[in-house]
OpenMM code with the backbone's topology and positions (N, CA, C; nanometers):
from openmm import Vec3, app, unit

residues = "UNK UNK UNK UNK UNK UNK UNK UNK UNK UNK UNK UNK UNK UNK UNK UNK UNK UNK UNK UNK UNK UNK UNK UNK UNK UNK UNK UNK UNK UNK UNK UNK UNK UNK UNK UNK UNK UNK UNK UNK UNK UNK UNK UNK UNK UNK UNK UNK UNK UNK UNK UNK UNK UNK UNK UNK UNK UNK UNK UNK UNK UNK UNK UNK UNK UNK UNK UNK UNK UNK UNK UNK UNK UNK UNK UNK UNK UNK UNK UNK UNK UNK UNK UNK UNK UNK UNK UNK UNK UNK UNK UNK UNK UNK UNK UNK UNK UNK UNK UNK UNK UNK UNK UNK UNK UNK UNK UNK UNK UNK UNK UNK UNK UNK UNK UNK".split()
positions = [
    Vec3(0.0824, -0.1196, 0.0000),
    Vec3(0.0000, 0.0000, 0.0000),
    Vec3(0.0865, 0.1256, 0.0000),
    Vec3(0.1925, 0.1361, 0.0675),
    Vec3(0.2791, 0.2066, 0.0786),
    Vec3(0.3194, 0.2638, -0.0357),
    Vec3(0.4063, 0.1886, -0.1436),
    Vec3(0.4796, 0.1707, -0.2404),
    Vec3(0.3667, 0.2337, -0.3368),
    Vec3(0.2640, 0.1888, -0.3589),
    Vec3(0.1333, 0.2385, -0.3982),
    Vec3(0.1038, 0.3833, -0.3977),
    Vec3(0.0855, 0.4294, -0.2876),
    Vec3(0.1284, 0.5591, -0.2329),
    Vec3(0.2121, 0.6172, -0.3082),
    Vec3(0.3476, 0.5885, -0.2699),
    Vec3(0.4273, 0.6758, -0.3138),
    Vec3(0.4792, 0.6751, -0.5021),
    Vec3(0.4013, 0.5748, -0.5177),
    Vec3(0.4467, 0.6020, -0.7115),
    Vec3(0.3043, 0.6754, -0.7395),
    Vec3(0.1876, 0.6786, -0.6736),
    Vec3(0.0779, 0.7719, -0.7505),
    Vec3(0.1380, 0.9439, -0.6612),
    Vec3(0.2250, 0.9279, -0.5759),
    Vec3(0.2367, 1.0566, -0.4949),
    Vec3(0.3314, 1.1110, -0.6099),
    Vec3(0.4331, 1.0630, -0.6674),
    Vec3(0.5617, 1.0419, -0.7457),
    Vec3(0.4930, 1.1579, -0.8789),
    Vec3(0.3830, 1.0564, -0.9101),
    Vec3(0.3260, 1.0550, -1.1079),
    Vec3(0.2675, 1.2096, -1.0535),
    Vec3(0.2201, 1.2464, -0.9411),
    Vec3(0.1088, 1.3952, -0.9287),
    Vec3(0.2411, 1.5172, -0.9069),
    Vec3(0.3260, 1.4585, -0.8574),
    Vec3(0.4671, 1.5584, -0.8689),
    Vec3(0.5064, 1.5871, -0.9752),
    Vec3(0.5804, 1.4817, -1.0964),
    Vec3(0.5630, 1.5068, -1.2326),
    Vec3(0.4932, 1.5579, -1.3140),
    Vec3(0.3291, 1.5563, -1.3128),
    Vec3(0.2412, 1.6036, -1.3542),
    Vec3(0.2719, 1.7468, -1.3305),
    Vec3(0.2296, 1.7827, -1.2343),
    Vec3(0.2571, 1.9233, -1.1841),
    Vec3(0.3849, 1.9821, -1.2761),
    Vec3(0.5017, 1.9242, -1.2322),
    Vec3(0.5897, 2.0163, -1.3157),
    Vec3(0.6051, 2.0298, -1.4282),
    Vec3(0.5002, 1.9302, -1.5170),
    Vec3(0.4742, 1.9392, -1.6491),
    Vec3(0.4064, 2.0293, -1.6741),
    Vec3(0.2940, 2.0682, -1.5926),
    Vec3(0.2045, 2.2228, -1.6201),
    Vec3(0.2782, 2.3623, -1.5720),
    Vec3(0.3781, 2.3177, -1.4835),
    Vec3(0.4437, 2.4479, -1.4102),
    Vec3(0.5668, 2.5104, -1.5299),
    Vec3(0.5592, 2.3943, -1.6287),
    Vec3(0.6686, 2.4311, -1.6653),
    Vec3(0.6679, 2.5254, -1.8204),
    Vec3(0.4872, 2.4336, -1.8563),
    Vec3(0.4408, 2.5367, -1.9794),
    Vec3(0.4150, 2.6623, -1.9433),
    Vec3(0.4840, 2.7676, -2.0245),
    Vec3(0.4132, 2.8868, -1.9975),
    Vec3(0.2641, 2.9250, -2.0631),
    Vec3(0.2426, 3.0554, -1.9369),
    Vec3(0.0352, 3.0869, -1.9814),
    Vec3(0.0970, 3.1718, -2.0720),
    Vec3(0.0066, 3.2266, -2.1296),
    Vec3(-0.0195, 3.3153, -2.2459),
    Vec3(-0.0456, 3.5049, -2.1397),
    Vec3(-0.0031, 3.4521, -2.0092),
    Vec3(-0.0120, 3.6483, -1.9656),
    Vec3(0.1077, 3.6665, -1.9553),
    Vec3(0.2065, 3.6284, -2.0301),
    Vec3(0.3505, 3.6558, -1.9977),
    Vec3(0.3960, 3.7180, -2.1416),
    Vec3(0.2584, 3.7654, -2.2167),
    Vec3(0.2870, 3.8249, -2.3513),
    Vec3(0.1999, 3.9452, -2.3155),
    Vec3(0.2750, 4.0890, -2.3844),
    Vec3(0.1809, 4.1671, -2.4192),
    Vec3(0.1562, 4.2578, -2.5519),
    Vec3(-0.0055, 4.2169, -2.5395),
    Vec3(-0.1190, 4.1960, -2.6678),
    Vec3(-0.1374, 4.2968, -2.6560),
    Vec3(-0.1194, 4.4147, -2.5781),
    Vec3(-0.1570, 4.5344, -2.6132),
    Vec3(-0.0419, 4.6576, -2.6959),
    Vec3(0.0976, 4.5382, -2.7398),
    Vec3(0.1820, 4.5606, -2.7885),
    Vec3(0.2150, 4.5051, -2.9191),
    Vec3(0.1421, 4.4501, -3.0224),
    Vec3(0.1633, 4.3310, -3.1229),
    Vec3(0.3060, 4.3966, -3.1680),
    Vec3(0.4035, 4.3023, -3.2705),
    Vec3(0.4858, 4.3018, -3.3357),
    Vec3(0.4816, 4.2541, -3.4628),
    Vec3(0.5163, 4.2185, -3.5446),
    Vec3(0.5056, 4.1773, -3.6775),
    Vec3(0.6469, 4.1878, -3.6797),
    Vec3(0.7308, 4.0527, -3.6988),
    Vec3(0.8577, 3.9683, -3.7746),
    Vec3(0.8710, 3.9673, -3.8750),
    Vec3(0.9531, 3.9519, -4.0166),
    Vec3(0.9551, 3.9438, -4.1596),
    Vec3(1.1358, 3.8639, -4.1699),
    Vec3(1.1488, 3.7776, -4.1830),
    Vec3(1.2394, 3.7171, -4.2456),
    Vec3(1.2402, 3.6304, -4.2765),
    Vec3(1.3873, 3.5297, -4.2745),
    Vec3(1.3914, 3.4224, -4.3165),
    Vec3(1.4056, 3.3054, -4.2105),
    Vec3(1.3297, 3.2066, -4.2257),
    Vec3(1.3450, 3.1150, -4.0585),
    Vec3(1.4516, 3.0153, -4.0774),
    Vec3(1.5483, 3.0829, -3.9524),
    Vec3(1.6858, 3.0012, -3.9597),
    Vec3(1.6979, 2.8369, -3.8636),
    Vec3(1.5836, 2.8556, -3.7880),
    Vec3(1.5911, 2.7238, -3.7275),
    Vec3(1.4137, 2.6932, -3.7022),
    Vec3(1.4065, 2.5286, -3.7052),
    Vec3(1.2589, 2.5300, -3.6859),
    Vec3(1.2306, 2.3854, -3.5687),
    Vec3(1.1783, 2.4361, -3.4789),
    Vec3(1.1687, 2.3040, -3.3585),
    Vec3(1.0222, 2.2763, -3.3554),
    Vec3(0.9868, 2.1349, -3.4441),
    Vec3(0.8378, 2.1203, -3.4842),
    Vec3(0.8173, 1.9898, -3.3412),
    Vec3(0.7824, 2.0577, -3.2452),
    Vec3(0.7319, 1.9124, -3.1333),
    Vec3(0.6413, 1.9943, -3.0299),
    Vec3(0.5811, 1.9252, -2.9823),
    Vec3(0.4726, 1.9707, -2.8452),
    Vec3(0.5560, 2.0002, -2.7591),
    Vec3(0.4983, 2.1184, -2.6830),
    Vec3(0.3953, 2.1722, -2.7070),
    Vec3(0.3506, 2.2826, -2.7855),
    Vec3(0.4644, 2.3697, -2.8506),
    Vec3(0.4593, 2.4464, -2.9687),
    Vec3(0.5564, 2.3892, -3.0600),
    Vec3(0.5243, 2.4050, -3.1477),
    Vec3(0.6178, 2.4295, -3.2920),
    Vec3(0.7256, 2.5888, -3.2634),
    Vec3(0.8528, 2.5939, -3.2979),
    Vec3(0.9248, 2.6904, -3.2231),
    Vec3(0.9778, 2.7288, -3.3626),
    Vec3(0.9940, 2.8560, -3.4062),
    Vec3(1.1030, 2.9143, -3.5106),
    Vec3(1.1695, 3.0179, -3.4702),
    Vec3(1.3161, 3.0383, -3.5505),
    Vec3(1.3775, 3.1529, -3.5086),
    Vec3(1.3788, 3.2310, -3.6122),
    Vec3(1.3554, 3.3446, -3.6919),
    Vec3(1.3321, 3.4138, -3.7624),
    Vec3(1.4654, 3.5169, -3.7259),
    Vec3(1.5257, 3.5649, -3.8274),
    Vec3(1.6042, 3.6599, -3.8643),
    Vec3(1.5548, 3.8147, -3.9256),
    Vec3(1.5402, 3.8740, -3.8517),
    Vec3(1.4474, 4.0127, -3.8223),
    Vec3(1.5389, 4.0833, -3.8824),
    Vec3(1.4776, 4.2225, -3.9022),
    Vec3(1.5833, 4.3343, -3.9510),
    Vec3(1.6764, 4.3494, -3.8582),
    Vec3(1.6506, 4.3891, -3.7488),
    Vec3(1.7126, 4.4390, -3.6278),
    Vec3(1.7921, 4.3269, -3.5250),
    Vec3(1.7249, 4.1922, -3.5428),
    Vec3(1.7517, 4.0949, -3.4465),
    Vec3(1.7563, 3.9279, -3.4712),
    Vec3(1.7827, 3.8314, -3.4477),
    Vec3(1.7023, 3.7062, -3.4467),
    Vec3(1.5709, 3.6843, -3.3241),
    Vec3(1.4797, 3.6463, -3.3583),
    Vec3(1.3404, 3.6632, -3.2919),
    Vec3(1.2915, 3.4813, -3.2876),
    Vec3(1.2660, 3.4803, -3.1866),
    Vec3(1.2493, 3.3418, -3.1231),
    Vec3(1.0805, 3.3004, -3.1242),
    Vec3(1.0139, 3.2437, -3.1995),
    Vec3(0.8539, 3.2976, -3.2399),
    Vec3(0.8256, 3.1520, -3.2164),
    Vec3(0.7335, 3.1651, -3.1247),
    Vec3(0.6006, 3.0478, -3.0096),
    Vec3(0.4891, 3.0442, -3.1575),
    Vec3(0.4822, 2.9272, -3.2082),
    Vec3(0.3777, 2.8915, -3.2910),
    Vec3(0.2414, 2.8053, -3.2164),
    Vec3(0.1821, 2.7481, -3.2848),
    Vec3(0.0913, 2.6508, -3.2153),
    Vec3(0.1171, 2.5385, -3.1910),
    Vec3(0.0574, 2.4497, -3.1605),
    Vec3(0.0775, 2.3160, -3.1365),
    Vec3(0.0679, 2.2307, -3.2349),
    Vec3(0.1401, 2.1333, -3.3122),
    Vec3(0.1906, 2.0412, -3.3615),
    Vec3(0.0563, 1.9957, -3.4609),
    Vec3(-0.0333, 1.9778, -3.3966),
    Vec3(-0.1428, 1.9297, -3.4249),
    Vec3(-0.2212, 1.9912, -3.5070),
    Vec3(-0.2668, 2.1491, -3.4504),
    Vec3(-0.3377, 2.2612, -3.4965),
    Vec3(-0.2146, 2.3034, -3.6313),
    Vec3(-0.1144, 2.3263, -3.6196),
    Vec3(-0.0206, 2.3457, -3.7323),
    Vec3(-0.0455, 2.2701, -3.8724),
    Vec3(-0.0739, 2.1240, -3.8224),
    Vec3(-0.0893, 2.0412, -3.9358),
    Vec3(-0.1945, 2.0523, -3.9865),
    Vec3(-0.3272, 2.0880, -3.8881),
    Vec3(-0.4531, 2.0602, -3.9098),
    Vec3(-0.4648, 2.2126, -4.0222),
    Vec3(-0.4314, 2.3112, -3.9993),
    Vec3(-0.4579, 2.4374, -4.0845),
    Vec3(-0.3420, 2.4365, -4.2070),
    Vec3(-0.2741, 2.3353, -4.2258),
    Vec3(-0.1963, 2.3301, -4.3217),
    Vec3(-0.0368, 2.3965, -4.3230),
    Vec3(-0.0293, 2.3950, -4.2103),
    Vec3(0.1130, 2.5008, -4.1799),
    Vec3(0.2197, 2.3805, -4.1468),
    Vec3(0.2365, 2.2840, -4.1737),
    Vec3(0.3312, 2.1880, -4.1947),
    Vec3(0.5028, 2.1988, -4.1603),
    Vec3(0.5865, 2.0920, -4.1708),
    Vec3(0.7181, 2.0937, -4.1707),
    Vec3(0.7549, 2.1396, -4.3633),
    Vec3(0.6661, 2.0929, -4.4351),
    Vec3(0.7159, 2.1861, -4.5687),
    Vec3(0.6740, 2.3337, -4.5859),
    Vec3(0.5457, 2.3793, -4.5503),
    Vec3(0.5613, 2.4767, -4.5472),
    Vec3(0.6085, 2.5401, -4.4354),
    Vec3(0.6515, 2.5381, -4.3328),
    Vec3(0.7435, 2.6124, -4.2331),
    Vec3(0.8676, 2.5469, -4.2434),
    Vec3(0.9641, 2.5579, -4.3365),
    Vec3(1.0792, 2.5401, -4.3375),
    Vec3(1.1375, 2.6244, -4.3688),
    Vec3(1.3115, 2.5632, -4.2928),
    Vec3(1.4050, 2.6640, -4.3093),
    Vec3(1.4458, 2.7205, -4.3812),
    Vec3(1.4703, 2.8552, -4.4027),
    Vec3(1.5230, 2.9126, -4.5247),
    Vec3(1.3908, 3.0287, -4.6371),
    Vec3(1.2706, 2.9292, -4.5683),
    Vec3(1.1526, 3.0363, -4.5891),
    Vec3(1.1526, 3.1166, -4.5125),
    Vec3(1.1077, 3.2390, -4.6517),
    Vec3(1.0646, 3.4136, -4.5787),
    Vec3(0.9568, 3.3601, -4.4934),
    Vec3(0.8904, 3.3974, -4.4046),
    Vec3(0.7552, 3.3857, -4.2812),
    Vec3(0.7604, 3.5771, -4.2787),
    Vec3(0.6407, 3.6565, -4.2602),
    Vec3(0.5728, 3.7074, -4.1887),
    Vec3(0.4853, 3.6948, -4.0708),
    Vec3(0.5240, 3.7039, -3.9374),
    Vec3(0.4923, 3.6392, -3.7817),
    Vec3(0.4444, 3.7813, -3.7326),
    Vec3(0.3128, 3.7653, -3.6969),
    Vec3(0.2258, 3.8725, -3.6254),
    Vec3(0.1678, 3.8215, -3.5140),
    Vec3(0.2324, 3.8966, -3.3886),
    Vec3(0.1765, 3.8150, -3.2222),
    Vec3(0.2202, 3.9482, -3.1591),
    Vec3(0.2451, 3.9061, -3.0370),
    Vec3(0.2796, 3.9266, -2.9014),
    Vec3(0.4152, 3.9332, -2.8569),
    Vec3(0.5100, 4.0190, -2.8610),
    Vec3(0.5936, 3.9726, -2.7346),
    Vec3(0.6192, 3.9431, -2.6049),
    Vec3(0.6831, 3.8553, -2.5864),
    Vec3(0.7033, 3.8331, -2.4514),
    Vec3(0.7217, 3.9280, -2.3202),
    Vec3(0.6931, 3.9207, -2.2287),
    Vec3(0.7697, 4.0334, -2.1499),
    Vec3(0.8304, 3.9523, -2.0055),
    Vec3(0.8785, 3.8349, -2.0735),
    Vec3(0.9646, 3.7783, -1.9548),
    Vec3(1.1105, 3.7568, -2.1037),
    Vec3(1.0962, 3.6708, -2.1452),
    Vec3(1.2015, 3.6685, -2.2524),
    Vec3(1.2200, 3.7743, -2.3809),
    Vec3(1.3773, 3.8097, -2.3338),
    Vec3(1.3648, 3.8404, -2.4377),
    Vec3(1.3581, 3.8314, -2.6324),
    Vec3(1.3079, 3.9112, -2.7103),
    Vec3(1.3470, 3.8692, -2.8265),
    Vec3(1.2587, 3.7067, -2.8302),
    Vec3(1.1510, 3.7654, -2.7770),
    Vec3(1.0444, 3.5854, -2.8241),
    Vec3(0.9175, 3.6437, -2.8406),
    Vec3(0.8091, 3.5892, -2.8996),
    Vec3(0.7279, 3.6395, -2.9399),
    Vec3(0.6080, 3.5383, -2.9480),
    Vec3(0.4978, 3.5361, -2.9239),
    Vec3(0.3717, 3.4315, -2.9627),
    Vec3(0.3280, 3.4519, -3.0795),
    Vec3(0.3219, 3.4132, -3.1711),
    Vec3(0.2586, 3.4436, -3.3072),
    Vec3(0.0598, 3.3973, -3.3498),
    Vec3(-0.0083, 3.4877, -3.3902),
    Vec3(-0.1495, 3.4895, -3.3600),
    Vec3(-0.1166, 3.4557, -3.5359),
    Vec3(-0.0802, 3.4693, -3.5951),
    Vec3(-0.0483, 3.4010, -3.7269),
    Vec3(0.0827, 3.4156, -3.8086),
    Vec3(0.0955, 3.3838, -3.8789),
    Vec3(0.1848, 3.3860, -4.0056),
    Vec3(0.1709, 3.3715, -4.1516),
    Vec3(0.2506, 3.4454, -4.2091),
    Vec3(0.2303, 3.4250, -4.3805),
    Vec3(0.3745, 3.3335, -4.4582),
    Vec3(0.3487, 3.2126, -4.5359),
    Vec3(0.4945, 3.2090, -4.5763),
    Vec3(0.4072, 3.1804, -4.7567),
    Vec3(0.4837, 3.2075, -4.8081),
    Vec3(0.4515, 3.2234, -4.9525),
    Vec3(0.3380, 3.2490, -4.9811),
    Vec3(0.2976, 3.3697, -4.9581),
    Vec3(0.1746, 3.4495, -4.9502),
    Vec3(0.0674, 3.4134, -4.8928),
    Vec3(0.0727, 3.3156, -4.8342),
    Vec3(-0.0453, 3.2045, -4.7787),
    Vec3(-0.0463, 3.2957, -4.6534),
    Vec3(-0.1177, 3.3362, -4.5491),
    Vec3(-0.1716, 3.3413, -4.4146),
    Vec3(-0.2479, 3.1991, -4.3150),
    Vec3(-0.1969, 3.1689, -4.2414),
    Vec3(-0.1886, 3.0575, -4.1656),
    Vec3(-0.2248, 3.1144, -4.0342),
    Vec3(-0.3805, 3.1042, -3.9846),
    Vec3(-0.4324, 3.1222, -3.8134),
    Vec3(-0.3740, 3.0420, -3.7009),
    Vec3(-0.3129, 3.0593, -3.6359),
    Vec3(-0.2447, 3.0261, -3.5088),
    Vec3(-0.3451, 2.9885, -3.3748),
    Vec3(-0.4070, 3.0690, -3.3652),
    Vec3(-0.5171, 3.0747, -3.2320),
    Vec3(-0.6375, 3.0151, -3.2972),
] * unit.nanometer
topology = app.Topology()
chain = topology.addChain("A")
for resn in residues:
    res = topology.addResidue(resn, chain)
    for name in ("N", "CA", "C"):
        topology.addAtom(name, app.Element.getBySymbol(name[0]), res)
C-alpha cells in the first residue's frame, strides 16, 4: 500500500511540473503586437509548440507557434514552415524573454496561416 502511495504521490509531482513548466499566455503583451519578416533560420516542430527563429531586420526573434497538431490541421506543416523560408509572424511579445514572441499568425509564400 505504501509503495502504492508513493508512485501515484511520485506521477502527481511530475504532472505538476509538467504544467508548471508550460508557460500561460499572460507573460505576452497583446496590447503591444509586433510583426517579424524574415527568413526562418531554425525550426523546432514538437509539443507543445512548434518553435522558429526568424532573422528580423534588427535581431534574431524566437517565435512560439501553435501546437503540432493545430499546425498540421490548418496546413502550416514541416514543408511549409521550413528553413530558409521568408515567414511574416504577427503576435505578441514576450515580457519575460527576451526577443520571443507568440505568433497569432503567419504568412509564408503568400499564404496566411491562423495560429489561435
Amino acid at each position: 500500500m505504501l509503495k502504492t502511495i508513493t508512485v501515484v504521490s511520485a506521477l502527481a509531482l511530475v504532472s505538476a511540473g509538467a504544467a508548471l513548466a508550460h508557460h500561460g499566455w499572460g507573460s505576452y503583451d497583446a496590447a503591444h503586437p509586433v510583426t517579424v519578416s524574415g527568413p526562418i533560420q531554425t525550426l523546432k516542430y514538437e509539443n507543445p509548440h512548434a518553435l522558429i527563429t526568424v532573422k528580423g531586420t534588427d535581431k534574431v526573434w524566437t517565435v512560439t507557434l501553435a501546437p503540432t497538431f493545430r499546425m498540421d490541421s490548418r496546413g502550416a506543416t514541416t514543408k511549409v514552415v521550413a528553413v530558409g523560408k521568408t515567414v511574416q509572424a504577427y503576435g505578441y511579445p514576450s515580457t519575460v524573454e527576451k526577443d520571443e514572441m507568440r505568433a497569432e499568425w503567419i504568412q509564408i509564400d503568400g499564404k496566411k496561416y491562423e495560429l489561435r
